[in-house]
N, C-alpha and C positions, 0 to 999 in steps of 0.2 A: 575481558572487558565487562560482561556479566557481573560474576565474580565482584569488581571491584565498586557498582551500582551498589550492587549487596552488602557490601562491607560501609559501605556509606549512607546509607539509608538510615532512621533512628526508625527505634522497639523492635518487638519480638520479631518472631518469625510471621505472626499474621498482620501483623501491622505492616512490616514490610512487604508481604506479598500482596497487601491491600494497595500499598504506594505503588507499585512496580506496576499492577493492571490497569490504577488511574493515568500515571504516567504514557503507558500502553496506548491506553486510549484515546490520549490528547496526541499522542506522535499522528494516530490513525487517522481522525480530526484533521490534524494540520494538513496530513499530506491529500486526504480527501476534497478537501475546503482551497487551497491555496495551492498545493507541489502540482498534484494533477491538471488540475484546469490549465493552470501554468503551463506547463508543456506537451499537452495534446495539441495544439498545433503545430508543435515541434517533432510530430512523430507522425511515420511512415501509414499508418493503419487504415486511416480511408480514402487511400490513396488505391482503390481494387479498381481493375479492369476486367472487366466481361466481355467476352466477345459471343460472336454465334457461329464459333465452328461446330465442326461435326466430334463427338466423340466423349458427349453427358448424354445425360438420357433426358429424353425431350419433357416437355412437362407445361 
């Protein structure tokens, strides 16, 4: 899949790996900005129970 980015990319070898990290960066972007927010309410995480039994160390 890589591979096949690469082969479609235009210019050299620093032009394309310029494209690839901005690319990079807009996927990071999207899924920051939109994917995530988007489905933390759909996941388990702060969903924590504490309780006060015996066997933490007190504090």
């Amino acid at each position: 899949m890589y591979g096949w980015f690469w082969r479609h990319l235009p210019g050299n070898t620093w032009v394309r790996a310029a494209i690839s990290i901005v690319l990079a960066l807009i996927v990071v972007y999207l899924l920051f900005q939109y994917v995530f927010p988007w489905a933390e309410p759909l996941l388990p995480f702060n969903d924590v129970t504490v309780d006060g039994g015996s066997g933490g160390a007190a504090g």
